[in-house]
C-alpha positions in Angstrom: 64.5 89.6 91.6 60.9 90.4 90.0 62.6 93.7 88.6 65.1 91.9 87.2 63.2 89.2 85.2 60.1 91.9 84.1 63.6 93.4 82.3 63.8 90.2 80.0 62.0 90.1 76.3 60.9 86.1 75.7 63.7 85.1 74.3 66.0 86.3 77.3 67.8 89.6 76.2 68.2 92.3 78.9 65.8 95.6 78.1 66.4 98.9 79.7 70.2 98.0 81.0 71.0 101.7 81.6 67.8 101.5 84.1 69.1 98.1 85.4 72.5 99.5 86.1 71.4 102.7 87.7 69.3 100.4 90.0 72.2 98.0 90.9 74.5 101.3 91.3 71.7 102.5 94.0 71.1 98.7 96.1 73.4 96.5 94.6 71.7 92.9 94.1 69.8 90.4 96.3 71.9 87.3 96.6 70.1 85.4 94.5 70.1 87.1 91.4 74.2 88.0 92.0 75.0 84.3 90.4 73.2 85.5 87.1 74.0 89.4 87.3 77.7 89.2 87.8 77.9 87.1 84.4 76.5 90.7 82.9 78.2 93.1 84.6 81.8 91.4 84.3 80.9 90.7 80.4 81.0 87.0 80.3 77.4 87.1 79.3 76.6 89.7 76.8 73.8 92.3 77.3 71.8 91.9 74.5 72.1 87.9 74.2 69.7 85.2 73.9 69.2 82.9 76.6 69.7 79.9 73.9 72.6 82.3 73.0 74.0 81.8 76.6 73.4 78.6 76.5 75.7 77.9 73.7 78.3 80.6 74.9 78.2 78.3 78.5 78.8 74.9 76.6 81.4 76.2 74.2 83.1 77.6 77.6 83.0 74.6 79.6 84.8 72.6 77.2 87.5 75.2 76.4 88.0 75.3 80.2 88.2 71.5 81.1 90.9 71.4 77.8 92.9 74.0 79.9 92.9 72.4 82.9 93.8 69.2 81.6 97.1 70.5 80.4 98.0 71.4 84.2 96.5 68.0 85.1 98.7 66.2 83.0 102.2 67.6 83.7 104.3 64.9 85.1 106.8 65.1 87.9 109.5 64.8 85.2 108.0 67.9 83.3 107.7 69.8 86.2 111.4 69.4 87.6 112.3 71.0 84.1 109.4 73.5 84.5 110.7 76.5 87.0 108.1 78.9 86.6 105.5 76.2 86.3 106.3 75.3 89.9 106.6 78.8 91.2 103.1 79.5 90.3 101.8 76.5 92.0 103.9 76.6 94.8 102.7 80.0 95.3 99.3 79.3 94.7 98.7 76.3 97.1 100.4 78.8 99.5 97.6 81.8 98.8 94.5 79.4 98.9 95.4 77.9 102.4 95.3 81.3 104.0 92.1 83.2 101.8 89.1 83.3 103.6 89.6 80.8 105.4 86.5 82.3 108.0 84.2 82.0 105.1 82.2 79.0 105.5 83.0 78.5 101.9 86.2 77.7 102.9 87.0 77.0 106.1 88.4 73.7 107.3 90.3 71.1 106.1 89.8 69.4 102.6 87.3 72.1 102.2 86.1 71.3 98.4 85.6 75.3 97.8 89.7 75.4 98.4 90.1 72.6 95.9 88.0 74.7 93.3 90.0 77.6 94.5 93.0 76.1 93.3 92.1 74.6 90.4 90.6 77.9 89.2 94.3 79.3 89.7 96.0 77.0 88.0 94.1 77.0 85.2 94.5 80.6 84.5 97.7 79.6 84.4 97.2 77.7 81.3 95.0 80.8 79.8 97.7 83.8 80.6 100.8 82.2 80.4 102.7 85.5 80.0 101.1 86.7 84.0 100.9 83.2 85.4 99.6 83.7 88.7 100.6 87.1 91.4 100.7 86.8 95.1 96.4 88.7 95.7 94.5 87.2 92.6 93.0 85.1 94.9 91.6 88.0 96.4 89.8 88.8 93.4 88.9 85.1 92.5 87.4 84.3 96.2 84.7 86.1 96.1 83.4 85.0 92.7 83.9 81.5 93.4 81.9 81.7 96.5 79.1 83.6 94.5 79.1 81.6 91.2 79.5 77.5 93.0 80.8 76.5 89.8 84.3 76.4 88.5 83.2 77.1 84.9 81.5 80.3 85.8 83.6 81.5 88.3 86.8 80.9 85.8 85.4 82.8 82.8 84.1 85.9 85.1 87.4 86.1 86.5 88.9 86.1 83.5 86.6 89.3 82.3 87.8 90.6 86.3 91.3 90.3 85.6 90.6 91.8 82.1 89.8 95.1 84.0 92.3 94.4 86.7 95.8 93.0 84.8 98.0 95.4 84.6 97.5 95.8 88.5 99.9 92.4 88.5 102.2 92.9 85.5 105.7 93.0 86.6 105.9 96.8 86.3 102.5 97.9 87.3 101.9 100.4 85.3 98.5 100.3 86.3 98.7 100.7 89.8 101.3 103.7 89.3 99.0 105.4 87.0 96.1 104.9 89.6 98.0 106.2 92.4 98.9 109.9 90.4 95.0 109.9 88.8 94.1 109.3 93.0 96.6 111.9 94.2 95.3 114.4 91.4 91.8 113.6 92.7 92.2 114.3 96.5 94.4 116.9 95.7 91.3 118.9 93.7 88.9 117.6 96.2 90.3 118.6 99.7 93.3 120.6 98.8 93.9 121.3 102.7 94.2 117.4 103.7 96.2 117.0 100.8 98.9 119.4 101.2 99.1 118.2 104.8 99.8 114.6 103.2 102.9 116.3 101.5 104.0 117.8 104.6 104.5 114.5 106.0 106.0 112.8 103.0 102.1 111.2 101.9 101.2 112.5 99.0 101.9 109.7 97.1 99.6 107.9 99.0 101.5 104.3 98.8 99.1 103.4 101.7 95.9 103.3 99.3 98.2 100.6 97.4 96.1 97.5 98.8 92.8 99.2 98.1 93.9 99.7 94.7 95.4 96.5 93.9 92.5 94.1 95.2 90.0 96.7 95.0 89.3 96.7 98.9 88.8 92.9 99.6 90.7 93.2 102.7 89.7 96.6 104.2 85.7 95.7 104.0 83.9 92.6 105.2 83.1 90.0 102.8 79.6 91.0 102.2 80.1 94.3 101.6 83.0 93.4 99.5 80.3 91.3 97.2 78.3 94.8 97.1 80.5 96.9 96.5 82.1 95.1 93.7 78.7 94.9 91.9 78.3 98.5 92.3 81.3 99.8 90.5 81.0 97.1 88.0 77.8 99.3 86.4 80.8 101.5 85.3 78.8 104.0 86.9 78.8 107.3 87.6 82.1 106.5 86.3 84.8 104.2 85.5 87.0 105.4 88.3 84.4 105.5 91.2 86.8 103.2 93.1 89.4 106.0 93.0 86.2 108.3 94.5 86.0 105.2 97.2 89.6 106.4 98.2 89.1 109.6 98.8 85.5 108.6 100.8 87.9 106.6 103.0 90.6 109.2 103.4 87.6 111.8 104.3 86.4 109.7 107.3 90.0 109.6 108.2 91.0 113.0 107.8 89.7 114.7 111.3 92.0 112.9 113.2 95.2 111.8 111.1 95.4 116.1 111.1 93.6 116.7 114.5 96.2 114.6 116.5 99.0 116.0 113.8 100.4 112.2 112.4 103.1 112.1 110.8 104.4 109.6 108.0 104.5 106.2 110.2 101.0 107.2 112.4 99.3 107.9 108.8 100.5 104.4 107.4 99.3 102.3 110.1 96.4 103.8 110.5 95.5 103.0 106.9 97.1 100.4 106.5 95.5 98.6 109.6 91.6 100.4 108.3 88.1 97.6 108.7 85.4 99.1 107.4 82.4 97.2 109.2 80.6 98.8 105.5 80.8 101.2 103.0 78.8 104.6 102.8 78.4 104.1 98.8 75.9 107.9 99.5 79.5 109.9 100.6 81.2 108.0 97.2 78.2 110.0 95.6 78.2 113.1 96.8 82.1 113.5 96.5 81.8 112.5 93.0 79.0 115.5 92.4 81.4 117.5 94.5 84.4 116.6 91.7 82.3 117.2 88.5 81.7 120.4 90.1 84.9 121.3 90.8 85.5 120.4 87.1 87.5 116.8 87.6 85.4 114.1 85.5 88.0 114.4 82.7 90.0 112.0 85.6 87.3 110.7 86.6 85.8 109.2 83.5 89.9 108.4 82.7 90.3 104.7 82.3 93.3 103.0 83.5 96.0 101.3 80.8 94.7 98.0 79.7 97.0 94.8 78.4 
């Protein structure tokens, strides 16, 4: 927290952010200073911005987010019975926030007000991204920046800039997660060329197991503080902007020994990834394997980004 605020000039702009990023990629954040931070690293607040600056960013926000959500608020029970999609996307919502987290003590129990916020969150993205509505896991991605940010406004607007990053993940034809899945089979392929042509053997090389890790960036496979960790980390962009795909293969290395020791085939492989609980995350062996790939010559596909909307 003190290395964090001795990095603000007066008036409230961030100095040394390349310094500040390398730190966060190293230790992530204290918990404290996550409610600010994620506001930078997801882009809501900009780098370089005032704190008056912020201020006036927030206020403008807040009212173009409560205008949104009143449109929701305000459909009648006539409008929706002529509103199909409208009530697909909030059937299917109120379905998703009864059964997210619901161990968090954010929002456990009944009438919980964090599932309220949840919900209302939802919907109102709704109102912003008519075009994607709302896709069974965004509240995977929304969860744990509500629980960070305990406040709607914030918590809409920085997952907003998430699902920036993240949309084509949830468009109809995911090209996003299709192109992720050849740039992660590419990557494993240069990295452990062994593991990965025993993969193809057994009809895994397209590595449709890794799908959930891709699609809500691991929010299932790690617990929920490490989760909040490493999501700050790869939001630093660093070392580069497909270190999640380098997270894969980190995973996949701790798995390797025995899906090829005990010889598993196509089914044994899938459940055993499928069914993976990482008690945490060994963000050093993510490090080292991306040294190992810009050594091997793969950072062009490392450093590729993903097709954004």
């Amino acid at each position: 927290a003190e290395e964090w605020n001795t990095n603000m000039d007066p008036e409230g702009r961030m100095r040394n952010i390349s310094h500040l990023k390398q730190t966060i990629f190293k230790g992530g954040l204290c918990h404290v200073l996550r409610k600010e931070g994620w506001k930078f690293l997801l882009g809501y607040f900009p780098w370089e911005s005032t704190l008056e600056e912020r201020r006036s960013l927030t206020r403008r926000k807040t009212d173009e987010y409560f205008r949104m959500k009143l449109q929701w608020k305000s459909v009648s029970e006539e409008q929706e019975k002529h509103n199909s999609m409208f009530r697909d996307h909030r059937s299917l919502i109120e379905k998703d926030v009864n059964r997210t987290d619901r161990t968090n003590t954010f929002y456990e129990g009944q009438d919980n007000p964090g599932l309220i916020l949840l919900h209302d969150v939802l919907m109102t993205y709704c109102m912003y991204d008519f075009d994607l509505g709302y896709v069974q896991g965004m509240s995977d991605l929304l969860s744990p920046i509500l629980y960070v940010m305990e406040d709607e406004v914030d918590a809409f607007w920085c997952f907003v800039s998430f699902m920036d990053q993240m949309h084509q993940n949830f468009e109809e034809q995911m090209q996003g997660m299709k192109t992720q899945l050849i740039q992660l089979s590419t990557l494993l392929r240069l990295l452990d060329l062994s593991f990965w042509n025993y993969l193809v053997a057994q009809d895994s090389g397209h590595l449709y197991f890794c799908f959930r890790w891709l699609l809500i960036r691991f929010k299932r496979e790690l617990s929920f503080p490490d989760v909040l960790r490493l999501w700050e980390v790869m939001w630093t962009g660093l070392p580069c902007q497909n270190f999640h795909l380098l997270v894969c293969c980190a995973i996949l290395d701790s798995e390797k020994h025995q899906i090829m020791e005990e010889q598993y085939g196509f089914n044994e492989i899938l459940k055993v990834c499928v069914l993976l609980c990482f008690a945490c995350m060994c963000v050093f062996t993510c490090i080292c394997l991306c040294v190992s790939a810009r050594l091997v010559g793969v950072n062009i596909i490392l450093n590729m980004t993903c097709p954004t909307s």
